[in-house]
GUDRENTOR-342966 format. One line per field, with one value per residue (C-alpha): residue number from 1; x, z, y; residue in one letter. Coordinates in steps of 0.02 Angstrom, whole numbers. Layout:
REM residues N
seq	[NUM_...]
east	[X_...]
up	[Z_...]
north	[Y_...]
type	[a_...]
This chain:
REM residues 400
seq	[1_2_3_4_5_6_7_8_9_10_11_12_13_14_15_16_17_18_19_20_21_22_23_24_25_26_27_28_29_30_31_32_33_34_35_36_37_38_39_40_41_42_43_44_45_46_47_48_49_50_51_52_53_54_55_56_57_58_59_60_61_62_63_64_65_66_67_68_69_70_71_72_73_74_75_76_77_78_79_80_81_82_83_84_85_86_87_88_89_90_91_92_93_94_95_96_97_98_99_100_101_102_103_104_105_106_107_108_109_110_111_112_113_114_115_116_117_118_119_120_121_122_123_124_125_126_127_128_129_130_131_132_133_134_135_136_137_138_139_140_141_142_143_144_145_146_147_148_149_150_151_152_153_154_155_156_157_158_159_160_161_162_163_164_165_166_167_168_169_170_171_172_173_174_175_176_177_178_179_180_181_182_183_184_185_186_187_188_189_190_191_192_193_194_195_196_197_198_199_200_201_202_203_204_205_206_207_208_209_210_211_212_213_214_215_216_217_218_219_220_221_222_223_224_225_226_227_228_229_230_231_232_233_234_235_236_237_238_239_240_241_242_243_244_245_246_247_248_249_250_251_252_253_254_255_256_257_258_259_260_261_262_263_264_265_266_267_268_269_270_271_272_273_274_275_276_277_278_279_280_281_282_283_284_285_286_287_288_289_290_291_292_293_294_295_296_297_298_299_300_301_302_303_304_305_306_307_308_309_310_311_312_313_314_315_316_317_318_319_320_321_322_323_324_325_326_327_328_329_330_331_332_333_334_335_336_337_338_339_340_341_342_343_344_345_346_347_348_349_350_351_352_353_354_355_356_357_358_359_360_361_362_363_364_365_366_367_368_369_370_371_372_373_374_375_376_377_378_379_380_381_382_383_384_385_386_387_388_389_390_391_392_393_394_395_396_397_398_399_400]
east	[-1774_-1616_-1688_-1828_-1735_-1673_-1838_-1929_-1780_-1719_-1912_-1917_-1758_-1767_-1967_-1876_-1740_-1856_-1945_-1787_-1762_-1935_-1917_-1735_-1791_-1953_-1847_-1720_-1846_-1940_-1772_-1746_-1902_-1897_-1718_-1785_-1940_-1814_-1696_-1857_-1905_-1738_-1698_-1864_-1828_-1639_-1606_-1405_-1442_-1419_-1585_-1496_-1665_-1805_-1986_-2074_-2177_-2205_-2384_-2407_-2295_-2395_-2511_-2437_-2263_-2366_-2340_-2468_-2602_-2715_-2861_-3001_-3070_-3227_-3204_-3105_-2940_-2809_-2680_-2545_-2532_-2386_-2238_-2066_-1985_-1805_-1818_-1904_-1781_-1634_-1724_-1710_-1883_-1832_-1820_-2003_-2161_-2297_-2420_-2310_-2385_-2524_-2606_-2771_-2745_-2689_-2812_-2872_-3007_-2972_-3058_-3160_-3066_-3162_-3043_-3138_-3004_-2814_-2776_-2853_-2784_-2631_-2672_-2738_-2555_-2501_-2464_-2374_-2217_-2232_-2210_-2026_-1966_-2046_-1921_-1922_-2123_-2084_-1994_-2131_-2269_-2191_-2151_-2225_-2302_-2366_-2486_-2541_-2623_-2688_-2764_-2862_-2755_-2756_-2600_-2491_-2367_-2357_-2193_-2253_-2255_-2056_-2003_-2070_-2118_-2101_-1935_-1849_-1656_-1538_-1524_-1310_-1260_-1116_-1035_-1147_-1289_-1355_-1384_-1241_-1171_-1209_-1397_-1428_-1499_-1615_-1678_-1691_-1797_-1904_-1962_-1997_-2138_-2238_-2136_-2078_-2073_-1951_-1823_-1824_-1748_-1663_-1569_-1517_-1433_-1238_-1281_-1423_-1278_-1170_-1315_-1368_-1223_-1038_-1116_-1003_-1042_-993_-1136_-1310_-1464_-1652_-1635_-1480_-1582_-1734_-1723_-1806_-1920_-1938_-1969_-2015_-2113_-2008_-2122_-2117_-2049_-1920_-1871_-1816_-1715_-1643_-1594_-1398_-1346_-1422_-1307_-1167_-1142_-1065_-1008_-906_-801_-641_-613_-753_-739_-566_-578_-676_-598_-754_-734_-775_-823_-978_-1058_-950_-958_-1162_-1190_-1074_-1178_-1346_-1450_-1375_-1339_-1546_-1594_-1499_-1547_-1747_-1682_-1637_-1773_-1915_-1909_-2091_-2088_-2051_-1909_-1891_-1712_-1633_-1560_-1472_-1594_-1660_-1510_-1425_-1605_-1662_-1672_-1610_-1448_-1314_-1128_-1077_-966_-1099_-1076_-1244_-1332_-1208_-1204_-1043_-1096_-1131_-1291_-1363_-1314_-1396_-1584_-1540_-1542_-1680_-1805_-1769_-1704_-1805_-1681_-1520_-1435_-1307_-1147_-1257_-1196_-996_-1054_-1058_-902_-961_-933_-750_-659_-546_-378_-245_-255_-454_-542_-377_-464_-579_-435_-333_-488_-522_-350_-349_-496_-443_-282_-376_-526_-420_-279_-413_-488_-349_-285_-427_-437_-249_-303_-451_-347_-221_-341_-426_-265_-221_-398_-350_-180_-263_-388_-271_-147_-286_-351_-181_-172_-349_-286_-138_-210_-344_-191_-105]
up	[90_8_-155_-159_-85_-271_-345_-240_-232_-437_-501_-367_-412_-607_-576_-465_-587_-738_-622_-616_-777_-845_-709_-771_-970_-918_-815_-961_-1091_-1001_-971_-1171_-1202_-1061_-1132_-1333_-1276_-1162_-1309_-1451_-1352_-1331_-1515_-1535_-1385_-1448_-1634_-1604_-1611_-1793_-1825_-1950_-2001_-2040_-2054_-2212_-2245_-2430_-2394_-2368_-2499_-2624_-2648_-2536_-2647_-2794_-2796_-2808_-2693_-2566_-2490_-2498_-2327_-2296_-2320_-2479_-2422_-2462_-2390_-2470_-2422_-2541_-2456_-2534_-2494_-2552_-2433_-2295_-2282_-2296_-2141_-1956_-1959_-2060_-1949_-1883_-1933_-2021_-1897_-1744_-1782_-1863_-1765_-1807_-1987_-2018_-2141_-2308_-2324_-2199_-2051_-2105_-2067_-1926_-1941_-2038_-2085_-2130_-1946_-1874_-1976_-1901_-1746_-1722_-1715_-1596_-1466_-1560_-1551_-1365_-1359_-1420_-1372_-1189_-1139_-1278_-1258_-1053_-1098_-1216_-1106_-1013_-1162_-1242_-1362_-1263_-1170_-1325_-1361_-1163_-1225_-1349_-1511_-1648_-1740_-1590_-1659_-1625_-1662_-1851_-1883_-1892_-1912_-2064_-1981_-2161_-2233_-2060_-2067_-1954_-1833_-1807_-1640_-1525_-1402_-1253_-1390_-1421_-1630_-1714_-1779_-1924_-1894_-1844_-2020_-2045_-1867_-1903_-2060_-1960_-1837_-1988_-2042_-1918_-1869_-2049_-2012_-1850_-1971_-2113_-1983_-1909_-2086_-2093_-1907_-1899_-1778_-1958_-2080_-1985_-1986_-2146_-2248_-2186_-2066_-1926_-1781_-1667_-1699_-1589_-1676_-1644_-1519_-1438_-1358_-1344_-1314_-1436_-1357_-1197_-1275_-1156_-1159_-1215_-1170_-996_-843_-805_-984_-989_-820_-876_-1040_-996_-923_-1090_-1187_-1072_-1106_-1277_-1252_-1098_-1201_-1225_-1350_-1460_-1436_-1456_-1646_-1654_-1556_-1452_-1268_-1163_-990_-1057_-902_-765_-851_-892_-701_-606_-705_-620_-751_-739_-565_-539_-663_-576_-393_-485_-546_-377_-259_-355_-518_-534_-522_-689_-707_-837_-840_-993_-1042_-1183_-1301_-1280_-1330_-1468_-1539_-1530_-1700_-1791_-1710_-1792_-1786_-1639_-1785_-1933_-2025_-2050_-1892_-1768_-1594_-1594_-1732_-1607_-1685_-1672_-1483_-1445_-1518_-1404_-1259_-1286_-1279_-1064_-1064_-1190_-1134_-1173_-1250_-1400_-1293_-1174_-1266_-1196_-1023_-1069_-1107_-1208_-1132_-1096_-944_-902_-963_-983_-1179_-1161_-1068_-962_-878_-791_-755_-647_-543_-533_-455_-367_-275_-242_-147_-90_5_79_132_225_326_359_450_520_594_664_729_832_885_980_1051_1130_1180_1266_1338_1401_1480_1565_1649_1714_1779_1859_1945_2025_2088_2158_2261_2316_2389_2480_2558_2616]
north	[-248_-192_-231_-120_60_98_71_197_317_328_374_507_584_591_667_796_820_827_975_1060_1049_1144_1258_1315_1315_1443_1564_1535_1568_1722_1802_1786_1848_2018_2037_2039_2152_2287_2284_2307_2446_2524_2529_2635_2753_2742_2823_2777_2606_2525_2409_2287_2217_2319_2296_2242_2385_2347_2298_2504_2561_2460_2596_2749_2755_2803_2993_3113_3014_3126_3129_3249_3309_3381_3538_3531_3530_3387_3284_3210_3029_2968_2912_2922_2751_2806_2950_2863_2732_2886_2950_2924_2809_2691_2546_2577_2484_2596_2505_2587_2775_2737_2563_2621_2562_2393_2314_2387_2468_2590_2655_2809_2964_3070_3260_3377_3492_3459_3530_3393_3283_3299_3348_3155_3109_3237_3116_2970_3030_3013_2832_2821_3007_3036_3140_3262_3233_3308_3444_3517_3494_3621_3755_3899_3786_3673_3829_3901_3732_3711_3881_3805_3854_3731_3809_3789_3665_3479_3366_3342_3520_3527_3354_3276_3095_3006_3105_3160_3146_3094_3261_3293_3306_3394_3298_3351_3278_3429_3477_3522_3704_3623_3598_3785_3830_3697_3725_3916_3858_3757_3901_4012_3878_4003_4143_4204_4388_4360_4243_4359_4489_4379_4344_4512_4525_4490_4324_4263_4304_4191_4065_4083_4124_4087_3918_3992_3867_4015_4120_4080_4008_4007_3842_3956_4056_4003_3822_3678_3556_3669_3836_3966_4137_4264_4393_4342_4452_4310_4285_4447_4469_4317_4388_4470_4327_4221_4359_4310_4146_4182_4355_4328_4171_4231_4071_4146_4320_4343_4296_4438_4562_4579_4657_4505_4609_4643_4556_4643_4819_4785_4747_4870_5002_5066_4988_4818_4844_4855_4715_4616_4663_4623_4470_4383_4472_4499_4400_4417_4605_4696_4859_4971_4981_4914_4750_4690_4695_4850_4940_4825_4736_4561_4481_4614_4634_4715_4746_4881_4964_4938_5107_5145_5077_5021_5076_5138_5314_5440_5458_5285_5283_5441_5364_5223_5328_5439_5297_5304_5496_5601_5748_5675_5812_5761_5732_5622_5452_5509_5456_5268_5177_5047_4887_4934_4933_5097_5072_5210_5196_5191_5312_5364_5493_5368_5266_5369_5460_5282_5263_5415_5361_5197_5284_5412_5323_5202_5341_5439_5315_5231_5389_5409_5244_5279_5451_5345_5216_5325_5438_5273_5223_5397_5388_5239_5276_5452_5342_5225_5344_5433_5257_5238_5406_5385_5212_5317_5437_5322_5235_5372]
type	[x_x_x_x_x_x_x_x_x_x_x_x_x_x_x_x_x_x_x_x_x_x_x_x_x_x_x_x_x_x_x_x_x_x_x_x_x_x_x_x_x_x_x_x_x_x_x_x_x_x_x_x_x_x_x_x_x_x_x_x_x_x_x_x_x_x_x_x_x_x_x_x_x_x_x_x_x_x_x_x_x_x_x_x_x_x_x_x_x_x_x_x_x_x_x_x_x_x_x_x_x_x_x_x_x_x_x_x_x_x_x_x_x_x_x_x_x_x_x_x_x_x_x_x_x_x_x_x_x_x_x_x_x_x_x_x_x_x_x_x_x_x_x_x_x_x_x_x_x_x_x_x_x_x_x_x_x_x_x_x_x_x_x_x_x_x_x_x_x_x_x_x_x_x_x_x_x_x_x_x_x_x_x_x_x_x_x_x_x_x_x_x_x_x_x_x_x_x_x_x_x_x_x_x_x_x_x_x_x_x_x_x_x_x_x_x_x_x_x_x_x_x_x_x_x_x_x_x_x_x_x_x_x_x_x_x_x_x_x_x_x_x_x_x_x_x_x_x_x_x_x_x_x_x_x_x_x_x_x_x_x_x_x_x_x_x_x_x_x_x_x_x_x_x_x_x_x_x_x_x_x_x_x_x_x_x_x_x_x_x_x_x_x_x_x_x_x_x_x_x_x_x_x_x_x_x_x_x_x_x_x_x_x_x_x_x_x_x_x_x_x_x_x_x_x_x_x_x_x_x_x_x_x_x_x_x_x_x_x_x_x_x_x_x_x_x_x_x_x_x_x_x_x_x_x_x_x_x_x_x_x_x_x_x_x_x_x_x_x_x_x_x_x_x_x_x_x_x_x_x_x_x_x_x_x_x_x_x_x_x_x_x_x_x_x_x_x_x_x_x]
C-alpha cells in the first residue's frame, strides 16, 4: 500500500505544476505584448518620445523621392506627390509608417483616386491626424474652423492646411508646453495662408514689428490672442466683452511692461471709467447682450495697432485722439480728448488737479457724514435720556 501512494501522487503534481507553468508564461507573454502595444501607441500620441528605430519606408520612397511627380485630377489641377526623404526624416513624422496616414494604399498599383478637385484631395485626410493627436483633434471641433466646415465650407482649414504632414518640424515649446516666442512668426505665417490681408496689417502694428522683425518673445502673436487649435469667433458678442481682459493679461505685467515704460493700470483705470465700468457690468449679466460702449480695440485698433506716442498716428497727438472719440460723440468739440487721462492714475506730477479734488473728496465725504452720524447719535441718545427721565417722573408721581 505504501508502495503505490508516490505513484499516484508525483504524476499529479508535475501535471499540476506543468499547468502552472503555461498559465504563468501566457499572462507573462500577454502582459509583454499589452505593454509593447500601450507603449507603440504612446510613441505616436507622444512626439517627446525618441523612436530609436524607424520604419522602412523605402518601399514608398522608391518612386515618391523622385521630385517633380504629381498627379493630374479631373479637372486639371495637380498634386505634388514627391516626398523629400532628407526633410521628412528632419521632421516631426519621421518615426511613422507611410501606411499609418495613408492605409488605404499599401500595394502598387494604387486604389483609383475618387476627389475630383485638389480640395478634396486633401480633404480625404482631414481626419487622420485624429488618431495620434485627439486632443488637439477636441479642441478644434469646437473652434471657428471647425463651424465654418459644419457650414458646409470646403476652404475651412483642416490640420494639413498649416502643418505640412511630410516636411513638419519639430514645433519649440515653453515650459507650460505651449509654442515658443520663438515659433510666433512661423505661426503668424501659417494664418496668412488664408487671412493675408489681416497679417500684412498686422506686420505693420508695433505688436507685428516685434513679431516679425526684432523676435521679441514679449510681444503677442496670432495664437496670443486668438487661440490655435481652439480658435474662436472673433466677431462674436462674447469675444468681444472678453476682449479688455484678453488686453490685460500682458498689459497689466509689470515684468513686461516696465521695459517699456508702459502704464500697467490700464485695467483698473479702463474699468472705473463709465465705458469700462458698463462693458464690464454686460460682461457678467448679460454676456449675450451686445453694448456699444467701447473696448480696447475700438480706440487703439486691432491688427493695426500702433504705438500710443507714434508721431503720426498715435493716440497720444491731440488730433488722433479727438477722431477716436468722435466715432461715439460726433460733437466732441477739440478740447474734448482733455477729459480722458490716458490710462494714468492721478498723481501730483500727473494730472494734480484730479489728484487733490480727488483728496479733497475723499476728506470731505467722509468728514461730513461722519459728523453727521455724531450729530444723530447724540440726539438719539438725548432722546433717549428725556424719555427716561420723564418715565421716572411718571412712576413718581403714581406713587405718591
Amino acid at each position: 500500500m505504501r508502495g503505490t501512494v508516490p505513484r499516484i501522487v508525483f504524476p499529479l503534481l508535475a501535471v499540476l505544476a506543468l499547468m502552472v507553468l503555461s498559465i504563468g508564461i501566457f499572462l507573462w507573454s500577454s502582459h509583454v505584448g499589452s505593454v509593447s502595444a500601450a507603449s507603440t501607441s504612446n510613441l505616436l500620441a507622444d512626439e517627446s518620445v525618441p523612436v530609436i528605430q524607424r520604419p522602412d519606408n523605402s518601399k514608398c520612397l522608391s518612386c515618391h523621392a523622385a521630385p517633380g511627380r504629381v498627379i493630374t485630377l479631373p479637372d486639371g489641377n495637380t498634386v505634388s506627390i514627391s516626398v523629400d526623404p532628407e526633410m521628412y526624416d528632419q521632421g516631426v513624422h519621421n518615426n511613422l509608417a507611410c501606411q499609418v496616414c495613408h492605409p488605404n494604399i499599401a500595394e502598387y498599383p494604387h486604389p483609383e483616386i475618387a476627389a475630383k478637385t485638389v480640395r478634396e484631395y486633401t480633404l480625404q485626410y482631414g481626419k487622420t491626424c485624429n488618431q495620434c493627436h485627439p486632443g488637439q483633434a477636441e479642441q478644434f471641433s469646437d473652434s471657428a474652423h471647425a463651424k465654418l466646415a459644419e457650414e458646409g465650407n470646403i476652404n475651412a482649414p483642416i490640420c494639413a492646411d498649416c502643418h505640412d504632414p511630410h516636411n513638419q518640424p519639430v514645433i519649440q515649446k515653453d515650459a507650460n508646453g505651449d509654442p515658443a516666442p520663438s515659433e510666433n512668426a512661423v505661426i503668424a505665417e501659417a494664418c496668412a495662408k488664408c487671412h493675408a490681408a489681416v497679417v500684412d496689417e498686422y506686420r505693420t502694428s508695433v505688436h507685428g514689428q516685434g513679431v516679425f522683425g526684432e523676435f521679441n518673445p514679449d510681444v503677442p502673436a496670432c495664437h496670443d490672442c486668438h487661440g490655435i487649435h481652439n480658435i474662436s469667433t472673433a466677431r462674436s458678442l462674447e469675444f468681444r466683452l472678453n476682449s479688455p481682459q484678453l488686453c490685460a493679461n500682458c498689459h497689466t505685467r509689470p515684468d513686461i511692461m516696465n521695459k517699456y515704460g508702459i502704464s500697467t493700470d490700464v485695467m483698473d483705470t479702463y474699468i472705473s471709467d463709465f465705458h469700462g465700468t458698463t462693458v464690464t457690468l454686460f460682461e457678467r449679466t448679460s454676456p449675450d447682450m451686445p453694448t456699444n460702449k467701447p473696448v480696447c480695440y475700438d480706440c487703439h485698433g486691432i491688427h493695426n495697432i500702433l504705438a500710443t506716442d507714434d508721431p503720426a498716428k498715435g493716440l497720444q497727438v491731440k488730433e488722433n485722439m479727438l477722431v477716436m472719440c468722435q466715432r461715439c460723440h460726433p460733437d466732441a468739440s477739440e478740447n474734448f480728448p482733455a477729459s480722458w487721462m490716458s490710462h494714468y492714475i492721478a498723481s501730483p506730477d500727473r494730472y494734480p488737479l484730479v489728484f487733490y479734488v480727488q483728496w479733497f473728496y475723499r476728506l470731505f465725504i467722509p468728514g461730513v457724514l461722519g459728523i453727521m452720524g455724531l450729530y444723530v447719535l447724540t440726539d438719539l441718545l438725548r432722546r433717549v435720556g428725556i424719555t427716561g427721565r420723564e418715565k421716572s417722573k411718571a412712576e413718581k408721581g403714581k406713587e405718591g
